[in-house]
Jmol script that loads the backbone (N, CA, C; Angstrom):
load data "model"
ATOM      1  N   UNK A   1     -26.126  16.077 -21.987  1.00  0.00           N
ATOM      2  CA  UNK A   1     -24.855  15.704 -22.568  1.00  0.00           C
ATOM      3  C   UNK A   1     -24.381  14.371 -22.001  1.00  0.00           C
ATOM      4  N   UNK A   2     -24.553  14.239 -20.853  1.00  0.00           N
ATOM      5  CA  UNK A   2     -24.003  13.086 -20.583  1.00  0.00           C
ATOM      6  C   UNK A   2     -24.901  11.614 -20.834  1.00  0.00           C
ATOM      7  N   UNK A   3     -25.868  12.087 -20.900  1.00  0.00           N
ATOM      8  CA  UNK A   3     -26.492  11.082 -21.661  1.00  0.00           C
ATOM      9  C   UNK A   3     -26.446  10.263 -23.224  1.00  0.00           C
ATOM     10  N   UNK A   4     -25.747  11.298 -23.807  1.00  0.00           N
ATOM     11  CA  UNK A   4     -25.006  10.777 -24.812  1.00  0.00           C
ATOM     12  C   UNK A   4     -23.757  10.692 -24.815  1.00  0.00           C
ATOM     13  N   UNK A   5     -22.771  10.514 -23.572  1.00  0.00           N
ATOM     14  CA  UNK A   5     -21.552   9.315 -23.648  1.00  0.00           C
ATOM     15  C   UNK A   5     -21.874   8.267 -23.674  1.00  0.00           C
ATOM     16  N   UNK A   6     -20.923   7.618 -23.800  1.00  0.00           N
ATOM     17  CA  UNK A   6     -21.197   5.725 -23.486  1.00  0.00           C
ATOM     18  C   UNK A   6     -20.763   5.699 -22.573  1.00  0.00           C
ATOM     19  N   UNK A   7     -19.966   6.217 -21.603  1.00  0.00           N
ATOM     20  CA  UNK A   7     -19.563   5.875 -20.381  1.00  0.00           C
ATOM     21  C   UNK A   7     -20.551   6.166 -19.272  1.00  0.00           C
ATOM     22  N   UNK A   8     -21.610   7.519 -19.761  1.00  0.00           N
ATOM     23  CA  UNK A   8     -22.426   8.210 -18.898  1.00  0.00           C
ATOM     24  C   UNK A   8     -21.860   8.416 -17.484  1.00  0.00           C
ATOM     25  N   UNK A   9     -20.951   9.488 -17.963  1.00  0.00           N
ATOM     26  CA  UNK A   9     -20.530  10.198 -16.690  1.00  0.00           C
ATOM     27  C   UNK A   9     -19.209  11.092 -17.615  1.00  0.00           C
ATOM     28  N   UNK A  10     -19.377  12.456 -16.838  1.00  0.00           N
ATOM     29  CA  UNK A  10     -18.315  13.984 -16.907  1.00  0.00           C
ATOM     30  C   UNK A  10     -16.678  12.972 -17.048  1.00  0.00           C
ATOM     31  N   UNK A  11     -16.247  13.370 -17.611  1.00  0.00           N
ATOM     32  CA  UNK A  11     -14.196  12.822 -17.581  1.00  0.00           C
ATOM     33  C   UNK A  11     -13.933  13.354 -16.065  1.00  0.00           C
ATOM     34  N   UNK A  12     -13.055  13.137 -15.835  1.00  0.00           N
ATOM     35  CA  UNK A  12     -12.627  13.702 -14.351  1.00  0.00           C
ATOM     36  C   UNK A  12     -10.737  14.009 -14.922  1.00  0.00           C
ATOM     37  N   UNK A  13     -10.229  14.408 -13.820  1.00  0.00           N
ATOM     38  CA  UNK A  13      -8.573  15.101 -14.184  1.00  0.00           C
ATOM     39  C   UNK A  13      -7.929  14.080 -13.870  1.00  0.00           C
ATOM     40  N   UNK A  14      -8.613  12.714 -13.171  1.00  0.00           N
ATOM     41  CA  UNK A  14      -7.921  11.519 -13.128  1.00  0.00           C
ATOM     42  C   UNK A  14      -7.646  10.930 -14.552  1.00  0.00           C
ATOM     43  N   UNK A  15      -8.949  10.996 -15.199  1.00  0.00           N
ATOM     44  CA  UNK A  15      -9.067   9.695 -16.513  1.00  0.00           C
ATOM     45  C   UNK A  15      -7.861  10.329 -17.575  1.00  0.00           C
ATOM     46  N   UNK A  16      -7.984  11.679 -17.690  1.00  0.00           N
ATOM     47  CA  UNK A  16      -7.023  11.931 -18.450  1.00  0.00           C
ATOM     48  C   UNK A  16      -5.620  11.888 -17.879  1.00  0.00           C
ATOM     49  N   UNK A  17      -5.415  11.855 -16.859  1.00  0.00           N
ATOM     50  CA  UNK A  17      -3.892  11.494 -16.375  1.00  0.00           C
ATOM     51  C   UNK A  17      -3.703  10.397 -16.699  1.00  0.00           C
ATOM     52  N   UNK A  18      -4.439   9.402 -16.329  1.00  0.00           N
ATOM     53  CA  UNK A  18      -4.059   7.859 -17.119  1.00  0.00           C
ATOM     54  C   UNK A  18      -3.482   7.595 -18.110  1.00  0.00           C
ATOM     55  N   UNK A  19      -4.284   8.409 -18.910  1.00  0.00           N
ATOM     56  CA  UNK A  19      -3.608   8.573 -20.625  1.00  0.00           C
ATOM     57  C   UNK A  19      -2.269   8.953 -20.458  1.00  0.00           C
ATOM     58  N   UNK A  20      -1.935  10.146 -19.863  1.00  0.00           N
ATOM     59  CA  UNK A  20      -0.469  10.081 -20.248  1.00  0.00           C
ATOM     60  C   UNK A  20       0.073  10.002 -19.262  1.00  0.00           C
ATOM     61  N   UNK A  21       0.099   9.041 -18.264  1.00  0.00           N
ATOM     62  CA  UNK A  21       0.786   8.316 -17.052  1.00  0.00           C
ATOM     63  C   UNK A  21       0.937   7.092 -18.627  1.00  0.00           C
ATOM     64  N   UNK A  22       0.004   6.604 -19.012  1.00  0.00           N
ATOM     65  CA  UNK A  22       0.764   5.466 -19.929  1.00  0.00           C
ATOM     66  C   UNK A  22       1.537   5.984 -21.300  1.00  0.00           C
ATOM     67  N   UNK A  23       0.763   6.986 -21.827  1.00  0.00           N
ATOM     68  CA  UNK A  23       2.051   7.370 -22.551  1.00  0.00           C
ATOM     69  C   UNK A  23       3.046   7.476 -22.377  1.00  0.00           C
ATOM     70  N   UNK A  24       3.744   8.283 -21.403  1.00  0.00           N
ATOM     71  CA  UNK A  24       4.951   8.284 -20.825  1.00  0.00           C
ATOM     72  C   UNK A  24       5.859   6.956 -20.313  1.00  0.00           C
ATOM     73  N   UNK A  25       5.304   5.949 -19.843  1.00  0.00           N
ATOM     74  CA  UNK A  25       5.978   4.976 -19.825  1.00  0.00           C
ATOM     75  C   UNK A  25       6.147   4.039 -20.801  1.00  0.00           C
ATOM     76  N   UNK A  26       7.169   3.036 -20.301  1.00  0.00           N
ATOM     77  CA  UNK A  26       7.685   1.835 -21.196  1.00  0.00           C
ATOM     78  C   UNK A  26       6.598   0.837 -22.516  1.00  0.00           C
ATOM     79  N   UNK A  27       5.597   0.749 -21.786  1.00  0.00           N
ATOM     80  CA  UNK A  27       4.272  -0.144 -22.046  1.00  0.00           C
ATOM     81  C   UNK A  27       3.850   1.228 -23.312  1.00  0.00           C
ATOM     82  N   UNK A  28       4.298   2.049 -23.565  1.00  0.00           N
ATOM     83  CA  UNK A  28       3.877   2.926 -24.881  1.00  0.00           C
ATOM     84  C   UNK A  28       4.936   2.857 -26.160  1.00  0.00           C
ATOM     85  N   UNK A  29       6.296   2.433 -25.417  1.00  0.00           N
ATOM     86  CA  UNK A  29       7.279   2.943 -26.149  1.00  0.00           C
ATOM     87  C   UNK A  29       7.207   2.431 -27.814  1.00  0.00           C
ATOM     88  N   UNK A  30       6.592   1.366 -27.815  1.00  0.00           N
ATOM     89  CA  UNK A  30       5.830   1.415 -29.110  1.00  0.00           C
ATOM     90  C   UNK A  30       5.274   2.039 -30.280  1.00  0.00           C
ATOM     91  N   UNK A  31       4.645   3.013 -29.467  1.00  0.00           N
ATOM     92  CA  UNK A  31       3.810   3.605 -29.893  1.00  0.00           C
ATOM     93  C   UNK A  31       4.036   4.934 -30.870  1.00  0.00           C
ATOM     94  N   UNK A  32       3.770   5.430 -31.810  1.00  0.00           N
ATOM     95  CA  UNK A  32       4.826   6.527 -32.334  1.00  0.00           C
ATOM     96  C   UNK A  32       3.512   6.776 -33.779  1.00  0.00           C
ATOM     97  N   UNK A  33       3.376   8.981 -33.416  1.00  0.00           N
ATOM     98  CA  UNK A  33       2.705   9.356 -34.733  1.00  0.00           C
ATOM     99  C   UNK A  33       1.427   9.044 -34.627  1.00  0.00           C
ATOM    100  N   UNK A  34       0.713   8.929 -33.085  1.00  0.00           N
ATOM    101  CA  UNK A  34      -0.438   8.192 -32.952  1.00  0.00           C
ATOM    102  C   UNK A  34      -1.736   9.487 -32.415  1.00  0.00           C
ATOM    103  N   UNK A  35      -2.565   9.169 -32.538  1.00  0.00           N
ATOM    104  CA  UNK A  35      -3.874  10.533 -31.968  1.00  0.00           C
ATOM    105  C   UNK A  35      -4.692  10.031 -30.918  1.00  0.00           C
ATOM    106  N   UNK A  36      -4.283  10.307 -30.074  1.00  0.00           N
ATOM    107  CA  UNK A  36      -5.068   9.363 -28.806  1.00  0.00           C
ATOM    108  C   UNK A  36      -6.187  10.439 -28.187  1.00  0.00           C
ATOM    109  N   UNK A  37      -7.094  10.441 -27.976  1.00  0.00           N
ATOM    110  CA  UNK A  37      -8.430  10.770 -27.987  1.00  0.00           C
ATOM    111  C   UNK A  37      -8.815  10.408 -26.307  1.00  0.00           C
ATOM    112  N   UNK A  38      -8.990  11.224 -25.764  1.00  0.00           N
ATOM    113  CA  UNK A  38      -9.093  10.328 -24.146  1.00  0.00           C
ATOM    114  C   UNK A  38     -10.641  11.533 -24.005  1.00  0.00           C
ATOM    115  N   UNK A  39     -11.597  10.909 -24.595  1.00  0.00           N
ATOM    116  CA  UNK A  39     -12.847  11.552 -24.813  1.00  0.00           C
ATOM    117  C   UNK A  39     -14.184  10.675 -24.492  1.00  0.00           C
ATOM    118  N   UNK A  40     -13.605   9.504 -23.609  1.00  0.00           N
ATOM    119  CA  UNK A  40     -15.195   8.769 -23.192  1.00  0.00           C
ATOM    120  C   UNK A  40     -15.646   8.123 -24.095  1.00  0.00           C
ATOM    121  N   UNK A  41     -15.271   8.446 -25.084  1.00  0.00           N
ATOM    122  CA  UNK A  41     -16.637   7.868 -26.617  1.00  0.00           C
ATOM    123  C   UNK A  41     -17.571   8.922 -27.254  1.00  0.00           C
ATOM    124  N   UNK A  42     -17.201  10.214 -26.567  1.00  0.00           N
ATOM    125  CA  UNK A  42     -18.063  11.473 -27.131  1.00  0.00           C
ATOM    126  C   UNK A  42     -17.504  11.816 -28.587  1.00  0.00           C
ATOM    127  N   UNK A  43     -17.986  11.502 -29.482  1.00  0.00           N
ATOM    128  CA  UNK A  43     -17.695  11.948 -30.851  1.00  0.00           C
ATOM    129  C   UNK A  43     -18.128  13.157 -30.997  1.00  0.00           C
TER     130      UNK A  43
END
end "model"
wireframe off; spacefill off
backbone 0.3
color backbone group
């Protein structure tokens, strides 16, 4: 499996905090009605 990410490597409980450490702030407030995918590139 991990050979078919593009990142080649498991997500960790960090990468997805990122995601919504930035959702939650200012630098998103933009943002609205959106599908954010925090999946490596694994389709």
């Amino acid at each position: 499996i991990i050979a078919m990410t593009p990142l080649g490597r498991f997500g960790l409980p960090d990468d997805v905090a990122r995601v919504a450490v930035f959702l939650a702030s200012d630098e998103a407030s933009w943002l609205t009605g959106e599908r954010i995918t925090a999946s490596g590139g694994w389709r």
